[in-house]
C-alpha positions as CSV (number, residue, x, y, z in Angstrom):
1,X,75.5,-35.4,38.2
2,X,77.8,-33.2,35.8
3,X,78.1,-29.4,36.7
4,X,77.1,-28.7,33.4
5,X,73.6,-30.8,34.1
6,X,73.2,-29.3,37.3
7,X,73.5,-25.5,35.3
8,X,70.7,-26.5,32.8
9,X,68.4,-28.0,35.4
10,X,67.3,-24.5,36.6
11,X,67.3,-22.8,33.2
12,X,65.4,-25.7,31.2
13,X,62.9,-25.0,34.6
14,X,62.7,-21.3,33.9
15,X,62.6,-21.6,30.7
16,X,59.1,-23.6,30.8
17,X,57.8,-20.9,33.6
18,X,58.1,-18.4,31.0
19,X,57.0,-20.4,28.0
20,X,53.8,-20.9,30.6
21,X,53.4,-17.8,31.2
22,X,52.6,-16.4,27.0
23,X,49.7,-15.7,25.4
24,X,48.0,-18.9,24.6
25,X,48.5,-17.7,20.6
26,X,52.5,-17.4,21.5
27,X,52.7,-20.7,23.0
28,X,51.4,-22.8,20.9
29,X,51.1,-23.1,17.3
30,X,48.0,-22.0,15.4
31,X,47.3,-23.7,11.9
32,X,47.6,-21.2,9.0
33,X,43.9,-21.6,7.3
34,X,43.4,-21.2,3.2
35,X,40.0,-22.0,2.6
36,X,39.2,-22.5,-1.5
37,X,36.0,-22.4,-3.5
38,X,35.0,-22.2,-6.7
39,X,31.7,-21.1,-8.3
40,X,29.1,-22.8,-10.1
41,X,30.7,-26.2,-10.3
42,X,29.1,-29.6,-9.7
43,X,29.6,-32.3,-7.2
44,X,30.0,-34.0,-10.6
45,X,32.8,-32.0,-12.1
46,X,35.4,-33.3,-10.6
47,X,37.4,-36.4,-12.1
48,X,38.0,-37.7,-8.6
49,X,34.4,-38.0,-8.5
50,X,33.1,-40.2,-11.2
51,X,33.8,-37.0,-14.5
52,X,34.7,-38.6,-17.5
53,X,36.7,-36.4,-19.1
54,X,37.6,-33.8,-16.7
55,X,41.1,-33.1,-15.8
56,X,41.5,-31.8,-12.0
57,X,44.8,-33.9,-11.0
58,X,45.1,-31.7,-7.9
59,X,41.8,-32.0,-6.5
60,X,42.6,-35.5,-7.3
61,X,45.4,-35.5,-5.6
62,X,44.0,-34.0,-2.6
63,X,41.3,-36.1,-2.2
64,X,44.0,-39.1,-1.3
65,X,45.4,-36.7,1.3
66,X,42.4,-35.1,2.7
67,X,39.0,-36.0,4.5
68,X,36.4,-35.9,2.5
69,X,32.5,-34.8,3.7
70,X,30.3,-36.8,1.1
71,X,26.8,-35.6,2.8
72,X,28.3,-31.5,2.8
73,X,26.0,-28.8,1.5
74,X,25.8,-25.4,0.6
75,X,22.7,-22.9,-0.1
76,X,20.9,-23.0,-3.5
77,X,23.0,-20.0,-4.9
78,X,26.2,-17.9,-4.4
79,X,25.5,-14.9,-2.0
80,X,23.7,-17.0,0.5
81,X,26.4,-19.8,0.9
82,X,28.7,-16.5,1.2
83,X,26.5,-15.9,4.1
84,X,26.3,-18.9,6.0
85,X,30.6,-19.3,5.9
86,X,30.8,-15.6,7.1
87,X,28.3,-16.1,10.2
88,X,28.0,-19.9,11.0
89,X,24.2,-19.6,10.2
90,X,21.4,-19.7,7.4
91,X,21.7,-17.0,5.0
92,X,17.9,-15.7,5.5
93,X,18.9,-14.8,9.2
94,X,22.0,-12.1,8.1
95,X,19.2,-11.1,5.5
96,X,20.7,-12.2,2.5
97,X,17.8,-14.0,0.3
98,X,18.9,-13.1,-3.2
99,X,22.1,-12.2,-4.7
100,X,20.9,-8.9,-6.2
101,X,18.4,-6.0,-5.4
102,X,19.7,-5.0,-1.9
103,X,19.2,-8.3,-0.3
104,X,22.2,-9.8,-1.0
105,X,24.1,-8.2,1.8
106,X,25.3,-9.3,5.1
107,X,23.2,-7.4,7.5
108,X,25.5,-5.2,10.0
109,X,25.2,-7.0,13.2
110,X,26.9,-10.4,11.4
111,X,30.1,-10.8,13.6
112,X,32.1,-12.7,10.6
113,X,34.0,-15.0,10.0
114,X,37.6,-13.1,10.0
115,X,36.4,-11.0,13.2
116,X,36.3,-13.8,15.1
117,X,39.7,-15.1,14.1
118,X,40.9,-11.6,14.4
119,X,40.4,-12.6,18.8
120,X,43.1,-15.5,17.9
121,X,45.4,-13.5,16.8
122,X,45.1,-14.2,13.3
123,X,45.2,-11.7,9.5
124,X,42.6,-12.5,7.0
125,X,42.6,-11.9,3.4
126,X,40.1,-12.3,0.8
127,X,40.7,-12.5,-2.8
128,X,38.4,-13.1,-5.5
129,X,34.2,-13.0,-5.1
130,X,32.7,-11.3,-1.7
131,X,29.0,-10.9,-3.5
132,X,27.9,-9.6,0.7
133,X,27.4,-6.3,-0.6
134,X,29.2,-3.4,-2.5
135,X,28.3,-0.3,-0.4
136,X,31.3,1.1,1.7
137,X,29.9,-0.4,5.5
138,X,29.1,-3.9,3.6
139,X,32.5,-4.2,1.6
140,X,35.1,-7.0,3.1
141,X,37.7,-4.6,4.1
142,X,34.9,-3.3,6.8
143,X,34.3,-6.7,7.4
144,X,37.2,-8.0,9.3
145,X,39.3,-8.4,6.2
146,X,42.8,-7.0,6.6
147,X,43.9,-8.1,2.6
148,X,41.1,-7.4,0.0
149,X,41.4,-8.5,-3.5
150,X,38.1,-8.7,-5.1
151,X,35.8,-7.6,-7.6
152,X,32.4,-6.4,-7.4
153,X,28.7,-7.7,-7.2
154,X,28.4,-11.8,-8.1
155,X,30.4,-11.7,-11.4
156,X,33.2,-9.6,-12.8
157,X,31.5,-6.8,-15.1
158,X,28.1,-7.7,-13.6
159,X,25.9,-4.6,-13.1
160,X,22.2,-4.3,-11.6
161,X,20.5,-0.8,-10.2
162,X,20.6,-0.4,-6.9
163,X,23.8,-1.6,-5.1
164,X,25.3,-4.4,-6.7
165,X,27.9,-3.7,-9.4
166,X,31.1,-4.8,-10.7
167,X,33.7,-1.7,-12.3
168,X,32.1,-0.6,-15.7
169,X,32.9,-2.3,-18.7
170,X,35.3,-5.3,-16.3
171,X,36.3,-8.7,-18.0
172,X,37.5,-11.9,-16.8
173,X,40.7,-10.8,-18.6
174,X,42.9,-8.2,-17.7
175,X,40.3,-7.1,-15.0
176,X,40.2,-4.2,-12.8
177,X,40.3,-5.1,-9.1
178,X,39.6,-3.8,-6.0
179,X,42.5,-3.7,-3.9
180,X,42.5,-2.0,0.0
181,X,40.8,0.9,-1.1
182,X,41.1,1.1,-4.6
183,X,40.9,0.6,-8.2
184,X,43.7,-1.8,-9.9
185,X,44.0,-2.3,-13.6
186,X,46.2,-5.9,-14.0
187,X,47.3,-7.7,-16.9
188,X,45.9,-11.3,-17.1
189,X,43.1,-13.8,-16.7
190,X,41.1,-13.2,-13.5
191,X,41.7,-16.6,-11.5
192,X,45.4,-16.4,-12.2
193,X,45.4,-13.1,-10.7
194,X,43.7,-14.5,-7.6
195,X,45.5,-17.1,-6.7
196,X,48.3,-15.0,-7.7
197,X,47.8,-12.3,-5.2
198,X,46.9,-14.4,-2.3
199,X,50.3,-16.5,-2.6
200,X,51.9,-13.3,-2.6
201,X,49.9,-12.2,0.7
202,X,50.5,-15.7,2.1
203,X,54.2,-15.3,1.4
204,X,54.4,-11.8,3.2
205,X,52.3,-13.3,6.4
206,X,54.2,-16.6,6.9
207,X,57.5,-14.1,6.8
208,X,56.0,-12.1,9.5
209,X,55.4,-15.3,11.4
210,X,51.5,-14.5,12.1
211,X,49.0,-17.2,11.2
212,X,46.8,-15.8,8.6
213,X,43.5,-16.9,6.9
214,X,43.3,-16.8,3.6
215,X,39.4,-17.2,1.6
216,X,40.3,-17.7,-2.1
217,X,36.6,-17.3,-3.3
218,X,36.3,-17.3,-6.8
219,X,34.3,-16.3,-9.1
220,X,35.5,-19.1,-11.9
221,X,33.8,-21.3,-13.4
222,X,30.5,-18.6,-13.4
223,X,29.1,-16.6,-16.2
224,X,30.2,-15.4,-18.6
225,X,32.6,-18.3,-19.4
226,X,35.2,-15.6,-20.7
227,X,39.2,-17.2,-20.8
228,X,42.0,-17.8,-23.0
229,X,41.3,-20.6,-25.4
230,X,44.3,-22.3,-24.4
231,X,42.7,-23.1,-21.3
232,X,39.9,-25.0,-22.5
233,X,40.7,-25.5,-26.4
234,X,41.6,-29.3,-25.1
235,X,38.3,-29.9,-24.4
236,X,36.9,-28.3,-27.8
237,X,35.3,-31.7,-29.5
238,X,34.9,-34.0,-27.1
239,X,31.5,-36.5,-27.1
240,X,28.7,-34.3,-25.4
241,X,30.6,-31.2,-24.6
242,X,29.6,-27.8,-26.6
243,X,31.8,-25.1,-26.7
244,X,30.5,-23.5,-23.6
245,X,30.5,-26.7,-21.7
246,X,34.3,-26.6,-22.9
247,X,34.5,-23.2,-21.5
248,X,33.4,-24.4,-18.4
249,X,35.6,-27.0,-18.1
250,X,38.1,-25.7,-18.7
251,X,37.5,-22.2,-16.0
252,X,37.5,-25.7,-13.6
253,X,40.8,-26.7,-14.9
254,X,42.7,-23.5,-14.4
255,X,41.3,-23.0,-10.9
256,X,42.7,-27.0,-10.5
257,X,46.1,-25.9,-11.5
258,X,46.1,-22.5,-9.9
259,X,45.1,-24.6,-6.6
260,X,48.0,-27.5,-7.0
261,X,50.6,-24.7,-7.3
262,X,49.4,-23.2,-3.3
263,X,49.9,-26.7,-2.2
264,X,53.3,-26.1,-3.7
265,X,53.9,-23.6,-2.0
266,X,53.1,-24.8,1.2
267,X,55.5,-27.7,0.6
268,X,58.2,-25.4,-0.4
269,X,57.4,-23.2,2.6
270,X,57.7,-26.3,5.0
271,X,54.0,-25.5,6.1
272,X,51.8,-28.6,5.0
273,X,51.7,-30.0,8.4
274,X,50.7,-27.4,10.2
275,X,48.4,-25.3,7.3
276,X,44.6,-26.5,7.2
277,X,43.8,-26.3,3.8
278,X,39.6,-26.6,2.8
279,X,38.6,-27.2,-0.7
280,X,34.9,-26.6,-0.7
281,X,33.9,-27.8,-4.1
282,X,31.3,-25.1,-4.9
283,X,29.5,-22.7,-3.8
284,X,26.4,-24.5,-4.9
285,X,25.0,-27.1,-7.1
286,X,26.0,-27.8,-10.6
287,X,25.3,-25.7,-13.8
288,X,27.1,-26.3,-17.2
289,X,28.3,-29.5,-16.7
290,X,25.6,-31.7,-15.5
291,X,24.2,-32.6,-18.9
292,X,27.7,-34.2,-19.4
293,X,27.4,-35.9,-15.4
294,X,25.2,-34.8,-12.5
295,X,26.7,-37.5,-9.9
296,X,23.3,-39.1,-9.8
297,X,21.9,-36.6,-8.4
298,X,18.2,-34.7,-9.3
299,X,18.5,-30.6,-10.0
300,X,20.9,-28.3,-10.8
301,X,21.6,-24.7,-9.3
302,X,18.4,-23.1,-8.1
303,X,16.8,-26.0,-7.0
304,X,16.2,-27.4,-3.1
305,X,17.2,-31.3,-4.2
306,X,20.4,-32.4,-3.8
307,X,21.6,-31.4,-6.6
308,X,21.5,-27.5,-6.0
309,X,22.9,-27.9,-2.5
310,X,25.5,-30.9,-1.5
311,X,29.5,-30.1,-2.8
312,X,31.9,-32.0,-1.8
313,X,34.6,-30.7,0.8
314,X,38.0,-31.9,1.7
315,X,39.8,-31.1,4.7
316,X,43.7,-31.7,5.0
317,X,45.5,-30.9,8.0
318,X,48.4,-33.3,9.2
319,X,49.7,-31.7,12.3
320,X,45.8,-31.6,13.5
321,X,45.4,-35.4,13.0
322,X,43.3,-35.6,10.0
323,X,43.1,-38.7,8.6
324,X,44.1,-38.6,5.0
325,X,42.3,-40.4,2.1
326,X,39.5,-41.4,4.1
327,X,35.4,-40.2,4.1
328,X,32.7,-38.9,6.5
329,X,29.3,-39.1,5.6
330,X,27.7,-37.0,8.1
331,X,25.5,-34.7,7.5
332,X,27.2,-31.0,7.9
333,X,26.9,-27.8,6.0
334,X,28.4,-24.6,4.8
335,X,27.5,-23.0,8.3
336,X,29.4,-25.8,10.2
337,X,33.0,-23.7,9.3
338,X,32.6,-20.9,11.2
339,X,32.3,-22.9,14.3
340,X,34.6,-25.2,13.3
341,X,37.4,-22.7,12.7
342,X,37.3,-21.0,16.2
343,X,37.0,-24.4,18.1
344,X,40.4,-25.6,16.0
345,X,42.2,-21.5,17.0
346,X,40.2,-20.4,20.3
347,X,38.5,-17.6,18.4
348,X,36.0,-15.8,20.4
349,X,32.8,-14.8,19.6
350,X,31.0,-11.5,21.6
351,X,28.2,-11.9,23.9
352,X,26.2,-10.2,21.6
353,X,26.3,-12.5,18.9
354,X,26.3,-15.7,20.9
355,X,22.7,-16.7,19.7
356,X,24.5,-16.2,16.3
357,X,26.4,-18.8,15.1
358,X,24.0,-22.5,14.8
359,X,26.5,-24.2,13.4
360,X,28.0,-27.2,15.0
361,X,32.0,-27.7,15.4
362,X,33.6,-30.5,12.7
363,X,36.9,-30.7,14.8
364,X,35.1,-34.5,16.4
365,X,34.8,-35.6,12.7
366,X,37.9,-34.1,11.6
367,X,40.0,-36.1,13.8
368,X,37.5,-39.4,14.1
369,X,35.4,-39.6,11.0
370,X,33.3,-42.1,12.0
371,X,32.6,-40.5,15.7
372,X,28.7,-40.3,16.8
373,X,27.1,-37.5,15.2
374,X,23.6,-36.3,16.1
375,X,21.3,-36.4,13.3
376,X,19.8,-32.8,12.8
377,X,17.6,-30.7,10.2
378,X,18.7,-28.4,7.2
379,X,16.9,-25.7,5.5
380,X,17.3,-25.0,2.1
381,X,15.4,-22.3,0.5
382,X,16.2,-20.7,-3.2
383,X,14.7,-17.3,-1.7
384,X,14.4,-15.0,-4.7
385,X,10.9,-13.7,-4.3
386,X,9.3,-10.8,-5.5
387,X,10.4,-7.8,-2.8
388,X,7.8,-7.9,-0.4
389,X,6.6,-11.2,-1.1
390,X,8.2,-13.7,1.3
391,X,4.7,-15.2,2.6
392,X,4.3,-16.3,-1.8
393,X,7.9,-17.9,-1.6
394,X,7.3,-19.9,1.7
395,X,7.3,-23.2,0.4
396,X,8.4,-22.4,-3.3
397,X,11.7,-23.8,-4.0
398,X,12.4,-24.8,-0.7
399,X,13.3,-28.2,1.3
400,X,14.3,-29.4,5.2
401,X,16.3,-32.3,5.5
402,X,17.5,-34.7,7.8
403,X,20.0,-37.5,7.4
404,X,17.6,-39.3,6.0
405,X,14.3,-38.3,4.7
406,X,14.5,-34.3,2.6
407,X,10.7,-32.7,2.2
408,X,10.8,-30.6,-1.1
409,X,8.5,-27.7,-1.8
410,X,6.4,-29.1,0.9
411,X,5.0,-31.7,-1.5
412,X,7.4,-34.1,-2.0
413,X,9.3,-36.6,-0.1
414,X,12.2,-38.5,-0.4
415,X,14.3,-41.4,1.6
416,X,17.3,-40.3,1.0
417,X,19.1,-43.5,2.1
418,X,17.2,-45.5,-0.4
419,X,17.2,-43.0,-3.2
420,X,19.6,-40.6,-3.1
421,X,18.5,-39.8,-6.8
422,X,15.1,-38.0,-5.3
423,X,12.9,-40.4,-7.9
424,X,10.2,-41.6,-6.2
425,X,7.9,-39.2,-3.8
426,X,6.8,-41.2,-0.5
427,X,5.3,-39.0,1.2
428,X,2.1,-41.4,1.3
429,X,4.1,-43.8,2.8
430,X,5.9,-42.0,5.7
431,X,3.4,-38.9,6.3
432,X,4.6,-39.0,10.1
433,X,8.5,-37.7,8.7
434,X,6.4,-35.8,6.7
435,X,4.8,-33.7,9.5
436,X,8.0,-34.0,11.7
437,X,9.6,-31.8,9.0
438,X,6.7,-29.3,8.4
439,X,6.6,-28.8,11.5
440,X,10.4,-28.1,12.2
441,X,10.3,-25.8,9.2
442,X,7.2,-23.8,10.2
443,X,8.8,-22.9,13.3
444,X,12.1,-22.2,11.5
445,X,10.2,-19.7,8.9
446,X,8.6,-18.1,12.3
447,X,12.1,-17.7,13.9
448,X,13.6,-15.9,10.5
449,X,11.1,-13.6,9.9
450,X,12.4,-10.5,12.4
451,X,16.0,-11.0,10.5
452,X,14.9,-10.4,7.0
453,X,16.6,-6.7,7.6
454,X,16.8,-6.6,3.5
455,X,13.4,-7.0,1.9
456,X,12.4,-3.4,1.8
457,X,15.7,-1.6,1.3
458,X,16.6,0.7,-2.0
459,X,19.8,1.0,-2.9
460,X,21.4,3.9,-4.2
461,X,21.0,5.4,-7.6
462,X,24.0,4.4,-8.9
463,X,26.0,1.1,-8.2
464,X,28.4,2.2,-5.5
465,X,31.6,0.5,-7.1
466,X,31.2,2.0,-10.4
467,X,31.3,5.5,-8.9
468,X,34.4,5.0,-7.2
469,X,36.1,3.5,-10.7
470,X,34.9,7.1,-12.0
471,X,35.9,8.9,-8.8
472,X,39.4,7.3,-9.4
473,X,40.0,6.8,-13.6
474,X,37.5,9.6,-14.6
475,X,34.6,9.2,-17.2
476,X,31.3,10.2,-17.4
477,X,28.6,8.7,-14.8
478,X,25.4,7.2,-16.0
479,X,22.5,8.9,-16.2
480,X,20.4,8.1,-12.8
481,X,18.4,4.6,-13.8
482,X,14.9,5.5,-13.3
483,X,14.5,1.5,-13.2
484,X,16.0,2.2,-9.3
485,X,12.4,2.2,-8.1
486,X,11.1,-1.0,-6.5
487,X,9.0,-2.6,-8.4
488,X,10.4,-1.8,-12.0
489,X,13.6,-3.4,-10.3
490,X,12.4,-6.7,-10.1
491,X,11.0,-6.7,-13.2
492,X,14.0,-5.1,-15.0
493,X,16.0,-8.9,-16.1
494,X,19.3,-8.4,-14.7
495,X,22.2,-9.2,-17.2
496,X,24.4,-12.3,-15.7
497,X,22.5,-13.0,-12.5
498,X,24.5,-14.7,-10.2
């Protein structure tokens, strides 16, 4: 043996009894996570996935080097799904069973999403649609979030009494956004600006070397379908599609290309192998676009069938072993991520809000789609009752599913195997599935009944977000809404519900 091998013998030696001796987050390498999702689109809207005239060559793109979850689903409507991602368990139990009124916030003793990363070591950034609340203990920024770039209430100008409200007078174009603490008036069209902003934030956090989480939650392709006609002008014409189905299609374009240029970056950063990139099709079922193509599938938005709850969701992550361009068909959900995400970093999660997260882990599927997966049950449940009366909305627009059979509204029963389409109702043919999943879902309604912390709560007289626009750019407040009391809330129609 050289003298030069026998002088790197005992260095390459200490050198590995200090590299064992880091932090598990120093000595190994945790995945950068970007997690995308649009708003109100269909599994249908997607060329990838049977659209006829849609144009989403990056989603397409993705699909061939991504996992994709066929049987994934998502709550009825937008603040609930919010929920789930941010706890790892049905919205009803942080107490968000609306998106307006005071009961679409996360209830205070949520440990979220981006505080349990924050134990691995990582940053988090949102940028886009939060929709848990706009009162200062509910924004994202006292949520965990260490980047915020969002606007207000479910929609950008959106405005209800109570709590939820966007800045006054906002638009999709050149918006006003809410950045760490304050009030910024931009120049441009509102998912632009997004995706923008978080590259930006990415770009400053890979720098830095510290992995980083970014939620780019958006509030494209909802209401109002406000954009430059260059965007969707294309589509302007074509067989079936009106102009705001053209609208639509076109919001779901520009989030497409917005999307393809942060896989761009990745590849210009050197960071695909090593990023884990989710695309969560929507944050619930279809709206606009189903006339044109539902994906055989029966309701919309809204609705407890399929069609207001599964979204397709792609998963890419090379270094982690994901197999690309394959499927999985199991059934998983929207509160499956949280769990998911601190399995794949070694995120921790408190004694206090063990019981929290009922989510299970996707890291076995990730890496072996076809692995065993233990059938389960899902609850989904449109919520949206009058205040006070959850015992009316018990079984009105709800459904629990298995992997097979889904009981809607308590009624109706469908084999999902044999028609995933929810046509025919054989509930007279299998009444012992039936009673399987009544009785699962009366004991699930038992369970969620202390954690409604949101049915009787008023909000304040004045929607928190507009006063601080005020506070900051001057003007004169509203008059105090004398709507603000309970019960001439919920009959008050909000503009551009979410």
């Amino acid at each position: 043996m050289s003298r030069k091998n026998t002088l790197m013998k005992p260095t390459m030696l200490l050198f590995i009894a200090l590299l064992a001796l880091l932090p598990q987050s120093q000595a190994a390498t945790k995945p950068n996570i970007i997690l995308v999702m649009p708003d109100d689109v269909g599994y249908g809207d997607y060329a990838c996935l049977g659209n006829p005239i849609m144009r989403t060559p990056s989603v397409d793109a993705f699909r061939k080097q991504s996992l994709l979850f066929t049987q994934f689903h998502v709550s009825p409507t937008c603040a609930p799904t919010r929920s789930a991602l941010m706890s790892g368990r049905h919205e009803f139990k942080n107490g968000v069973t609306h998106t307006i009124f005071e009961r679409e916030r996360l209830s205070l003793k949520t440990f979220t999403l981006p505080q349990m990363l924050k134990t691995a070591g990582y940053t988090s950034g949102i940028f886009g649609k939060w929709h848990l609340g706009d009162e200062e203990e509910y924004r994202p920024e006292n949520r965990g979030f260490d980047e915020v770039y969002t606007h207000g209430a479910g929609g950008i100008g959106q405005s209800y009494p109570g709590s939820c409200g966007d800045a006054p007078g906002n638009t999709n174009i050149n918006p006003a956004i809410w950045h760490n603490g304050k009030f910024e008036k931009t120049t441009g069209y509102c998912t632009d600006l997004f995706f923008s902003q978080a590259m930006k934030w990415m770009d400053e956090k890979r720098k830095g070397k510290q992995p980083f989480f970014a939620f780019i939650s958006l509030n494209a392709a909802h209401t109002p379908h406000v954009l430059p006609k260059e965007y969707y002008e294309d589509y302007l014409g074509k067989p079936g599609v009106d102009a705001d189905m053209a609208k639509f299609f076109g919001m779901i374009e520009n989030v497409d290309s917005n999307f393809g240029k942060v896989l761009q970056k990745l590849k210009e950063w050197e960071m695909e192998e090593n990023t884990l990139v989710i695309y969560l099709g929507s944050d619930n079922g279809g709206t606009a676009g189903i006339k044109l193509f539902d994906a055989g599938m029966r309701g919309t938005k809204g609705t407890s069938y399929q069609g207001g709850t599964r979204v397709p969701c792609f998963f890419r992550w090379p270094a982690g072993g994901i197999p690309a361009g394959g499927e999985c068909a199991a059934l998983a959900a929207h509160l499956d991520l949280f769990p998911t995400l601190a399995e794949i970093t070694g995120g921790r999660v408190p004694e206090s809000a063990k019981t929290q997260v009922e989510g299970k882990s996707l890291l076995p599927l990730l890496k072996a789609p076809a692995s065993p997966w233990p059938d389960r049950m899902l609850v989904h449940h449109v919520g949206r009752w009058e205040r006070g009366q959850a015992e009316k909305g018990k079984y009105q627009k709800m459904s629990i599913q298995n992997a097979r059979f889904t009981l809607v509204n308590n009624q109706e029963l469908f084999d999902l195997k044999a028609d995933p389409a929810e046509k025919t109702n054989v509930i007279d043919k299998h009444p012992e599935v039936a009673a399987q999943l009544r009785a699962a879902y009366e004991q699930w309604w038992t369970d969620v009944q202390p954690l409604l912390v949101n049915e009787n709560l008023d909000g304040p007289a004045q929607n928190p977000m507009h006063v601080l626009y005020w506070k900051q750019f001057g003007g004169e407040p509203e008059k105090k809404n004398p709507a603000a009391t309970p019960k001439q809330k919920q009959r008050k129609k909000a503009k551009g519900d979410s």
